[in-house]
N, C-alpha and C positions, 0 to 999 in steps of 0.2 A: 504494500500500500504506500503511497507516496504520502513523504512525512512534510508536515506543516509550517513554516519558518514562523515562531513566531517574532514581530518587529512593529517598531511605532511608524505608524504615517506622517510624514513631512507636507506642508502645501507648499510646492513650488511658485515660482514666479507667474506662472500661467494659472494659477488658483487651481490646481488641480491635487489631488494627494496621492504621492506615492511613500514607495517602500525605503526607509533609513536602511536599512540592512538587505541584498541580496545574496542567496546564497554564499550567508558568511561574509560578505565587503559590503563593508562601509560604503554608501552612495551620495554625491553632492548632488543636491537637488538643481532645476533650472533656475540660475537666476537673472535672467534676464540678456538682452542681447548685449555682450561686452564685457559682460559682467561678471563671470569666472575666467581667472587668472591662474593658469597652473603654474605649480612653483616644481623645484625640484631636478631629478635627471633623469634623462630616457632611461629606459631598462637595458640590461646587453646580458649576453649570453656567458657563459662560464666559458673560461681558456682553455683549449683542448690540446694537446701536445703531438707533436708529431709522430713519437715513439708510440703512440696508440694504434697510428696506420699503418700497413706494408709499407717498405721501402720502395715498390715500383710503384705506389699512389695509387693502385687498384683496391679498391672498396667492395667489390661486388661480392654479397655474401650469397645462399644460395636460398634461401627464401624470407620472407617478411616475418615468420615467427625469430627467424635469426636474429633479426635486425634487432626487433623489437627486446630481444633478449639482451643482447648486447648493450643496448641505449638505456638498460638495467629498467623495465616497465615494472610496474608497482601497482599497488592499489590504490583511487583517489586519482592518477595523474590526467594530465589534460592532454587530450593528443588533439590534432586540428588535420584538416584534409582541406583543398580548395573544389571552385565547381564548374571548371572551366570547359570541363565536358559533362556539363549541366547531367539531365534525365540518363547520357548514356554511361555515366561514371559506372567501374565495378571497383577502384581501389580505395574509397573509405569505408565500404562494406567489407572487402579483403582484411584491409585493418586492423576491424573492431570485431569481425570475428575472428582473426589473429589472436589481437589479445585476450579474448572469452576462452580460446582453448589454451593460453597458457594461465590460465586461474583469476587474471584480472579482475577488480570488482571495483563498482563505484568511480568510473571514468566521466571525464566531461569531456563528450565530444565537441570540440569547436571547429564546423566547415564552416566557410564563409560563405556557406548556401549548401539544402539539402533538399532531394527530389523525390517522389513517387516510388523513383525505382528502388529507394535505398530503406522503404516502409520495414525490411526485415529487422531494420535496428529496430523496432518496437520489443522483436522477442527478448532484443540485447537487454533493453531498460526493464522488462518483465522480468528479466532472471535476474537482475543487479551487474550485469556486467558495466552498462552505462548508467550512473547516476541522472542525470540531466544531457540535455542542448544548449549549447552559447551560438546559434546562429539562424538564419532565416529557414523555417521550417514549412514544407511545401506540400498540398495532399496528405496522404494519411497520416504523417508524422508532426503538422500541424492541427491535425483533429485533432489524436493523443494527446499534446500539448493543450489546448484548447479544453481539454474535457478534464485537465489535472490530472492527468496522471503520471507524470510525472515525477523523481521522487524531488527534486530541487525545483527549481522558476526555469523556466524558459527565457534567452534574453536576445531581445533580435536589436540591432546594430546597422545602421549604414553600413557601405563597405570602406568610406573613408573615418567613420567611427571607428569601424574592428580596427583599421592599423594604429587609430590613437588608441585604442586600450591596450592595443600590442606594447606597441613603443614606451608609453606612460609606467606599463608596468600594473596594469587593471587587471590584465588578463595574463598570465605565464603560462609559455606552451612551453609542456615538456619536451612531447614530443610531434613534432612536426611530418607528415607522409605524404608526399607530393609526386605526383601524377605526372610523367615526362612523357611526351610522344616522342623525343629524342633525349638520349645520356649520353655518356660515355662513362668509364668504368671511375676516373675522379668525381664523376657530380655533380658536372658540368652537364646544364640540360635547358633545352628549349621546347614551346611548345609549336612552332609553326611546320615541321620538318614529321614524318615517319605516317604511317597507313594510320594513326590514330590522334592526329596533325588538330587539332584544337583552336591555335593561335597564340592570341595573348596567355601568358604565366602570369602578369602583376597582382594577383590574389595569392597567389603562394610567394610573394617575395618576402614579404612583412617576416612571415613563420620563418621564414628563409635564415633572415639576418637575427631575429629575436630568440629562435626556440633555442632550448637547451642541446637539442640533438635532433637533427633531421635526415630523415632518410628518401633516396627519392627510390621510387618504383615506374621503370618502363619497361615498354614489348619493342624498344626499338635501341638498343644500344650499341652505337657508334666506335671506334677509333678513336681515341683522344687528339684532337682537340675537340668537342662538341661547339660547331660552328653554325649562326650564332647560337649564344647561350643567355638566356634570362635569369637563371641562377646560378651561382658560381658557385662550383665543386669548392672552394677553398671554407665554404659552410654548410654541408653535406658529409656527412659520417660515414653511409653506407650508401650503395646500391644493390638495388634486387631486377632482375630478369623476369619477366614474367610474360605468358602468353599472349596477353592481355589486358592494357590496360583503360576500354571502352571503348563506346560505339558511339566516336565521332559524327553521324549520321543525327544523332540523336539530342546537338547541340539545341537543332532548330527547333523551337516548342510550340505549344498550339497558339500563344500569344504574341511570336515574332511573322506578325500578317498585318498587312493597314487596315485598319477597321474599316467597315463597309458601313456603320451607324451613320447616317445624314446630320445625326447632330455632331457628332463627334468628326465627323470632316469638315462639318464648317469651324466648332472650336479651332482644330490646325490649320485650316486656310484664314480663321482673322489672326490665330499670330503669325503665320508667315506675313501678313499683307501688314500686322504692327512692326516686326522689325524693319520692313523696307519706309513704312510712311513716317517712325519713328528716326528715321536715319539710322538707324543701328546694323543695317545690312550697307557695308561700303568696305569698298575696297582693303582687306588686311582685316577684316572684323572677325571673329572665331565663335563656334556656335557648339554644344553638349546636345546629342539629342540619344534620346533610349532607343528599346525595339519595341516598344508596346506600340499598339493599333494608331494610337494620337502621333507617337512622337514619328511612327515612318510616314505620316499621312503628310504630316508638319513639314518633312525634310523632301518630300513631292513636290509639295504646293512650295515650297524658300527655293526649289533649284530651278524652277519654272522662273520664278522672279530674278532669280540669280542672273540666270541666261540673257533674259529684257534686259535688264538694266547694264548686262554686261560687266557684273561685280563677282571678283575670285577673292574669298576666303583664306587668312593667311592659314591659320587650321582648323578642321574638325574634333571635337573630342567623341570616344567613341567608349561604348557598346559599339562594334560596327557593325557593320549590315552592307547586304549588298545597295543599296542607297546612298549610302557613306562613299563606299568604292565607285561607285558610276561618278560623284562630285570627282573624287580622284583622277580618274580616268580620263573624266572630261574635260580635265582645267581648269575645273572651278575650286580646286583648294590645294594649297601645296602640300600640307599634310594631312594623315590620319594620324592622332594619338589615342592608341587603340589600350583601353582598361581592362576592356574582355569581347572576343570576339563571336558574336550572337550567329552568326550562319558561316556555309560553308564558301561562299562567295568573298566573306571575310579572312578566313583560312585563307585560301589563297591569295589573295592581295599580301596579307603580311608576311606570306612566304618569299614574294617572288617581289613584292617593289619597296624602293627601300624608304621611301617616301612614308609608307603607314608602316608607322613606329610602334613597338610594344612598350606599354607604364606601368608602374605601378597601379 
């Protein structure tokens, strides 16, 4: 049965009351825009020594209970996964049944997004192998969460929140299991390269530089040097080899479509038609837009104006999308700076031009 925290309510700056205490941390309430000042020092990781790794700098162990043994798993610890191959991920499932069958208990899984396909954690947190979730929880493992049943809070996060809690020291991951479509055997790993080719890695960087010990897991591991690379092997402990690590196909979800709602295409064609009548559409101007239904309708209707007016975009920031890539393609924007790459149209753009950049 999931246990009860109990904790006094604070009222925030927006009148509303939340929790003084979650799961165990102390919480600063909102207080207003400007208004909290962190003091202090970012978090950093423990010194690892060289004498811990083979002399030829190959890492690769022979499978993830290894790792997981080696990176000394315990009871209680945090491990994190990212979701860069959204619905078709299979390795933070890999993971956290990893750790169930070496006796783990009471884990807090932290991805920075979790999907449909990954529902079998439920049995995880029914047997106590996972304590709680620290991150955005999608179909059936957001009902669970929803219904309480969980034994801790649920705690969902922007994805430029997770890296302040990362970095601040809110959240410590111990252990970190990242998801390569490309390695090589130091650690070195990208995700735009190999049959299970993703894109952008910048959700796994944070875990990358912060965690105590990460391990990465691909089906696609390279010749050293892993070229390019988003994460650098010189913070990578181990590698694993596996058959498998998702079904890139499966990035695209039923939400990355322009909505066809009448209301909801005109909401994105009056803000396209506000940044151009606002002046905010000119020459060298940069624009954020998502994959949801509004925001590809929105980036239809801005490149149509784009083209009139005869205005290129110094960059986009991206979720990308094939949308995104057509601005590219077309010379309507010098770059892509791509956060997480939303289709498979976007995959190949940050494989092949060098123009759309991977970020954090």
């Amino acid at each position: 049965m999931p246990v009860a925290e109990k904790t006094e309510l604070l009222t925030n700056a927006a009148g509303r009351s939340v929790l003084e205490v979650v799961n165990g941390r102390p919480q600063t309430p909102y207080l207003g825009v400007g208004k909290y000042r962190p003091t202090g020092t970012k978090a950093s990781p423990p010194i690892h020594t060289a004498a811990d790794y083979p002399q030829n700098g190959d890492k690769v162990v022979t499978d993830l209970e290894t790792a997981l043994r080696k990176c000394g798993l315990r009871d209680g610890m945090v491990l994190s996964s990212h979701h860069h191959l959204r619905d078709g991920d299979r390795v933070a499932l890999m993971m956290l049944n990893a750790a169930g069958r070496l006796g783990a208990k009471d884990l807090v899984w932290f991805p920075s997004a979790s999907f449909p396909s990954q529902k079998s954690a439920i049995e995880l947190m029914q047997s106590g192998v996972i304590d709680h979730i620290e991150g955005s929880m999608n179909g059936p493992l957001g009902d669970y969460c929803t219904r309480g049943k969980m034994r801790g809070l649920g705690v969902l996060r922007s994805h430029g929140g997770r890296w302040q809690a990362i970095q601040d020291g809110e959240v410590h991951i111990d252990i970190a299991v990242i998801a390569a479509p490309s390695a090589d055997a130091f650690g070195n790993c990208d995700g735009s390269h190999g049959k299970s080719a993703c894109g952008s890695l910048g959700f796994a960087l944070a875990d990358s530089i912060y965690a105590d010990h990460v391990i990465v897991v691909t089906d696609n591991l390279v010749p050293f040097p892993c070229v390019p690379c988003q994460i650098q092997g010189n913070n990578v402990d181990y590698v694993v080899a596996v058959d498998s690590i998702g079904d890139a196909a499966k990035i695209v979800s039923g939400t990355t479509q322009i909505t066809r709602s009448p209301d909801r295409l005109r909401i994105a064609e009056l803000v396209a038609r506000f940044l151009r009548d606002a002046g905010i559409m000119r020459d060298g101007f940069s624009f954020q837009a998502g994959a949801g239904g509004i925001a590809l309708a929105f980036v239809s209707y801005l490149k149509q104006l784009m083209k009139e007016a005869g205005v290129r975009a110094r960059f986009v920031r991206g979720g990308s999308t094939k949308l995104l890539v057509e601005l590219l393609e077309e010379g309507l924007t010098d770059y892509i700076l791509d956060g997480q790459t939303f289709d498979l149209d976007g995959v190949r753009s940050i494989a092949s031009n060098p123009r759309h950049v991977a970020t954090s």
